[in-house]
C-alpha positions in Angstrom: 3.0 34.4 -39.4 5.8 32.7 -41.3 7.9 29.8 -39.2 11.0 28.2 -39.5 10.7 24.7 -41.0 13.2 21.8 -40.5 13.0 18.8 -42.2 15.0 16.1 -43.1 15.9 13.4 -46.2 18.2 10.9 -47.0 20.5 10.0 -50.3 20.3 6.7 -51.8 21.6 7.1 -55.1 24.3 8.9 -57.2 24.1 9.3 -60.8 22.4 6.1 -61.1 24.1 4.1 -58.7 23.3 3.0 -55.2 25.4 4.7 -52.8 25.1 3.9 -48.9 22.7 6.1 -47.6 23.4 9.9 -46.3 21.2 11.9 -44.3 20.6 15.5 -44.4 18.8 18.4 -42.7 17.6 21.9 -43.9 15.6 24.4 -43.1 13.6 27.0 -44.6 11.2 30.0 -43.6 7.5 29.0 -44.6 5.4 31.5 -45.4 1.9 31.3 -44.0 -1.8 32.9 -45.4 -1.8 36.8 -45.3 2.0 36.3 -45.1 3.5 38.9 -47.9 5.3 37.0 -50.6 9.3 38.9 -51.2 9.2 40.8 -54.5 11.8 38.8 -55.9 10.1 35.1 -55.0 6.8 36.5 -56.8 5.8 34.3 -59.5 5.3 35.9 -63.1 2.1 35.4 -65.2 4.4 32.4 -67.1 5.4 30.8 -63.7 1.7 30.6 -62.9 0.8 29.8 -66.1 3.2 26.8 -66.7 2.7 25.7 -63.2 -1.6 25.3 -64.0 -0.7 23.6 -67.4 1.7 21.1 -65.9 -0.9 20.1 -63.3 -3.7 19.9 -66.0 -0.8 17.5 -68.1 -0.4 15.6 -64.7 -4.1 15.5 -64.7 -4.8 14.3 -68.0 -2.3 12.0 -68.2 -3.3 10.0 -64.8 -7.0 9.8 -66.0 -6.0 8.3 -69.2 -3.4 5.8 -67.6 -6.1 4.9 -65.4 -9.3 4.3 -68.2 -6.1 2.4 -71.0 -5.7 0.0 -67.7 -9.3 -0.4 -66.9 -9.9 -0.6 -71.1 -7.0 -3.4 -70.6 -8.8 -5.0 -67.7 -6.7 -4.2 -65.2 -8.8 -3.1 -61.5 -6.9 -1.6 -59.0 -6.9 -3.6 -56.0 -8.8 -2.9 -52.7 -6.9 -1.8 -49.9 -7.9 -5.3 -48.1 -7.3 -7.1 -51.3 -3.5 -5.8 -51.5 -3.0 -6.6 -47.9 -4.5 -10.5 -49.4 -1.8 -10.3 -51.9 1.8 -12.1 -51.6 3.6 -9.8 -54.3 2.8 -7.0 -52.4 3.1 -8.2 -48.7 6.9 -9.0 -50.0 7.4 -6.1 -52.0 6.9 -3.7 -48.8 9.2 -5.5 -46.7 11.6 -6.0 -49.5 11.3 -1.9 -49.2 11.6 -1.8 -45.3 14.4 -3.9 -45.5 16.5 -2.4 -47.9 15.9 1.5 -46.4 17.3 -0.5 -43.4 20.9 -1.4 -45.7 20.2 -5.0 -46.4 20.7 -6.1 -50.2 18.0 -6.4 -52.2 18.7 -9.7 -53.0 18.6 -10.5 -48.9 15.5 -8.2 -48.7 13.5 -10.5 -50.6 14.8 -13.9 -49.0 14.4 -12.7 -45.7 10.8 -11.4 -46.6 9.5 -14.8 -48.1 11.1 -16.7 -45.1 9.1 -14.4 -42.5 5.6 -15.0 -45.0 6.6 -18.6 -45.0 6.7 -18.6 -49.0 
């Protein structure tokens, strides 16, 4: 049975620049399984057939960004290891801090001061 769905996002940037940020709301009806798709929001044999290449693309492009890294000797980090590491401890509160207005210049002081750096 199809629903109503509200969700909500925020603005952060304007043709390239950082603007202060502006919320938003919308809505749409979601269709649910067995739910008949409109006639005019049917996709055509291209649709469907651009939308599988592109996900093949995306496919084939993270598998070889992933062996060139490895080939480069680059390992991705454990999820205990990047909670080890500095760089990222700071980079996710430089993150939380800016989404909350600060600069990003402040985000980063304020961050090393809390982690003692």
């Amino acid at each position: 049975m199809a629903k109503t769905v509200t969700f909500k996002g925020s603005i952060n940037t304007f043709e390239g620049a950082t603007i202060p940020a502006l919320s938003y709301s919308a809505e749409y009806v979601e269709l649910a399984k067995g739910d008949t798709i409109p006639a005019d929001e049917m996709l055509s044999e291209d649709d469907i057939r651009n939308a599988v290449n592109a996900a093949r693309k995306q496919n084939a492009r993270s598998k070889a960004v992933n062996q060139t890294l490895t080939d480069a000797g680059y390992e991705k980090k454990s999820a205990a290891e990047k909670l080890q590491d500095v760089d990222v401890q700071v980079a996710t509160m430089v993150k939380v801090f800016v989404a909350r207005g600060m600069s990003a210049a402040d985000a980063e002081a304020q961050a090393r001061t809390i982690l003692g750096l």
